[in-house]
C-alpha positions in Angstrom: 200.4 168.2 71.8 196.8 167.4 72.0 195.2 164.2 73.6 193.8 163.4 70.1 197.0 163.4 68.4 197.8 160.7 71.0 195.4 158.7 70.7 197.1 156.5 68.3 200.7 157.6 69.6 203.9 155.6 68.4 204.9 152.8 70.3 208.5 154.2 71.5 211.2 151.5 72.4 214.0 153.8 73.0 214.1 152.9 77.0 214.2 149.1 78.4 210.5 149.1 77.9 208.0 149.7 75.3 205.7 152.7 76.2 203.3 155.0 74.8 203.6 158.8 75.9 199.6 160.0 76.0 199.6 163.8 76.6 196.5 165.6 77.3 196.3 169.1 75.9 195.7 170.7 79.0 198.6 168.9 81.0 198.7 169.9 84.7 202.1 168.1 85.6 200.6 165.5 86.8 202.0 161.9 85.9 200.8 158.6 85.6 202.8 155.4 84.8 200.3 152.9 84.1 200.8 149.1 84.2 198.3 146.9 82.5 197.5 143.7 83.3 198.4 140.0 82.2 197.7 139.2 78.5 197.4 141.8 77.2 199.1 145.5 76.3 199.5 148.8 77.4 196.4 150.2 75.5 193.9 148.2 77.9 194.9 150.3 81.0 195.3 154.3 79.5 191.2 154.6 79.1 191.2 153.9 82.6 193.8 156.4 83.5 192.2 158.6 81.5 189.2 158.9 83.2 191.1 158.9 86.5 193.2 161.8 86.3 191.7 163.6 82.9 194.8 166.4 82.5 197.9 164.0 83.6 200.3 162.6 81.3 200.2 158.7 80.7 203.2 156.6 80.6 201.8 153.7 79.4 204.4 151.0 79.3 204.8 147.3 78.1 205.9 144.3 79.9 208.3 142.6 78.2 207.3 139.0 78.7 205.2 137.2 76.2 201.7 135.7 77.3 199.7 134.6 74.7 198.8 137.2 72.4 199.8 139.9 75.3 202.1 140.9 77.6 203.1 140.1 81.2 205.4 142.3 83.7 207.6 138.7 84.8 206.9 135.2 84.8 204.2 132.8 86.7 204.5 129.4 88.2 201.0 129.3 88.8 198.5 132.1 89.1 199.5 132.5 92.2 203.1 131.9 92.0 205.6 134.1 90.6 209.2 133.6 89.2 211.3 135.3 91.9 214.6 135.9 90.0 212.4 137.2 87.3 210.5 139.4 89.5 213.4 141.1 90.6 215.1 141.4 87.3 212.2 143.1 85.7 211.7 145.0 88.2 214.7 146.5 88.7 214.5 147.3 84.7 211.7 149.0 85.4 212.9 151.1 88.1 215.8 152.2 85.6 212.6 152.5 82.9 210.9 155.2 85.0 213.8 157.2 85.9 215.1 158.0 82.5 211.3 158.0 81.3 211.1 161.4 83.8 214.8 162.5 82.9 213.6 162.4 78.7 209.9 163.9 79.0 210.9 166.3 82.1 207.9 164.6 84.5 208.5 164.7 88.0 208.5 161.8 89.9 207.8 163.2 93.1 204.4 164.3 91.7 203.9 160.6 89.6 201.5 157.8 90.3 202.3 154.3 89.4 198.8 153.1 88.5 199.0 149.3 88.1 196.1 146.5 87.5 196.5 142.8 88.3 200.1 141.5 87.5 201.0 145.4 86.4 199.7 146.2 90.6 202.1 143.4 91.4 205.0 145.3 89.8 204.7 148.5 91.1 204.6 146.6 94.6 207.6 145.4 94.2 209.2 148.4 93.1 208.1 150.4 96.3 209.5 147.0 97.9 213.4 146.4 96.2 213.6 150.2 95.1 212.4 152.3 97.9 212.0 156.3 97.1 210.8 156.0 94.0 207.4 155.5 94.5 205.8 157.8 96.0 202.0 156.9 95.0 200.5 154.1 93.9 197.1 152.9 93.1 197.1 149.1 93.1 193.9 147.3 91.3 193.5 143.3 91.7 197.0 143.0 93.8 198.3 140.3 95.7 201.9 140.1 97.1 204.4 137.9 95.3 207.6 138.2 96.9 208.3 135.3 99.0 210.6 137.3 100.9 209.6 141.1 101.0 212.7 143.5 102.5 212.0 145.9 105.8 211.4 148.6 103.4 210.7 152.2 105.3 207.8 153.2 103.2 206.4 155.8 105.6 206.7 158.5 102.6 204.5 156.3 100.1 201.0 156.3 99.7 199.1 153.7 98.1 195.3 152.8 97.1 194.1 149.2 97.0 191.0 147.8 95.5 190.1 144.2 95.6 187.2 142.5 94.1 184.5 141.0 96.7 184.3 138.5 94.0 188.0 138.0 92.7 188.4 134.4 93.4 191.8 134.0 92.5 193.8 137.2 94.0 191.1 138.8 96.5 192.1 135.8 99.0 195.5 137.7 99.0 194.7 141.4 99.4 194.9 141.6 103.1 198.3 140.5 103.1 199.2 142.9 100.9 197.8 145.6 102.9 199.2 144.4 105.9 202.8 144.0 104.5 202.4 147.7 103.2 201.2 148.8 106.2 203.8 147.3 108.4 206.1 149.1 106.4 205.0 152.7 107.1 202.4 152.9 104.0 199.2 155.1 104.0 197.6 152.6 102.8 193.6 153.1 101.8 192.1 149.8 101.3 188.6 149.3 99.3 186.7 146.3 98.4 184.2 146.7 95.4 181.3 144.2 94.1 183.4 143.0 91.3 185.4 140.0 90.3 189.0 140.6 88.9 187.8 142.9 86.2 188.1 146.6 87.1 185.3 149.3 85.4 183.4 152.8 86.3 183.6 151.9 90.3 187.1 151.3 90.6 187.7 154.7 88.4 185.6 156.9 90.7 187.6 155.5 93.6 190.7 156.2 92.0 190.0 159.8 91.0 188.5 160.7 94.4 192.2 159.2 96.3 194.1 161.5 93.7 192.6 164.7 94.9 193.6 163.8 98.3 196.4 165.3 100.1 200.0 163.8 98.8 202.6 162.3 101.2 204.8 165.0 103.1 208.1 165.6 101.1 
């Protein structure tokens, strides 16, 4: 199946989420589960992905809770304050989401990266957090931590990219806890700041693409 054909691929809602399957032509096996941001859907994220790992196949999923005219991953109190019972219900969805997602398209998630931007990062947080193993790599854009209580996860297996905005205003104050809560937990955690606000762009890509050739957590 080539990239092109994909390009406008069919929303599929045969698995808890909504996702679009983007496969390149000339797959290598890689995988990347991408999780867009707040307000929006899981087109604005793929380009992105795209240009970080050129010959993976995109998951590009949906978060199931309205936002305007977009999409959210679980709900908000503030912008800085997140719906704990929500968090952990979607999340756990999502955790069942992937798994049969690699079952039905035979991807291996040992090999997958969970690429997530802004509440989408936040997500795939918490799944290394509640639903250790199954993350394996993650590259977090814009993140902060929203789990008022975050488990003694072992994540020594699991490691994860963060980039915050020198200029991000509203989640950037956040980021080192983040990195220290991963950390504390056994992450290989590779923390960059970029001049930028929340938005991500050409910077945060090359970043991305340059972790993803690096060497992968031992097995």
């Amino acid at each position: 199946m080539s990239e092109h054909a994909n390009k406008n691929s069919v929303l599929r809602h045969d698995l808890p989420f909504p996702y679009r399957l983007l496969v390149p032509a000339n797959a290598s096996g890689e995988c990347l589960f991408v999780l867009h941001g707040s307000g929006v859907d899981e087109t604005t994220l793929a380009p992105l992905a795209r240009q970080i790992a050129p010959h993976a196949t995109l998951v590009a999923a949906r978060g199931r809770i309205a936002q305007e005219d977009g999409f959210r991953w679980f709900e908000r109190i503030t912008p800085t304050s997140f719906d704990q019972s929500s968090i952990r219900v979607e999340t756990a969805a999502f955790a069942q989401f992937a798994t049969e997602a690699a079952r039905r398209h035979g991807l291996d998630l040992g090999r997958a990266t969970f690429l997530g931007y802004s509440n989408g990062a936040n997500l795939v947080s918490t799944l290394m957090l509640l639903h250790p193993g199954l993350v394996r790599q993650a590259a977090l854009l814009r993140a902060m931590p929203v789990l008022d209580e975050a488990p003694a996860t072992n994540l020594a297996r699991t490691r994860v990219l963060v980039i915050t905005g020198a200029a991000d205003q509203t989640y950037g104050p956040f980021a080192p806890s983040l990195v220290t809560l991963l950390s504390e937990r056994g992450a290989e955690v590779d923390a960059r700041i970029v001049a930028s606000g929340h938005e991500f762009g050409e910077v945060d890509a090359a970043i991305a693409r340059q972790w993803l050739a690096g060497p992968r957590p031992a097995a």
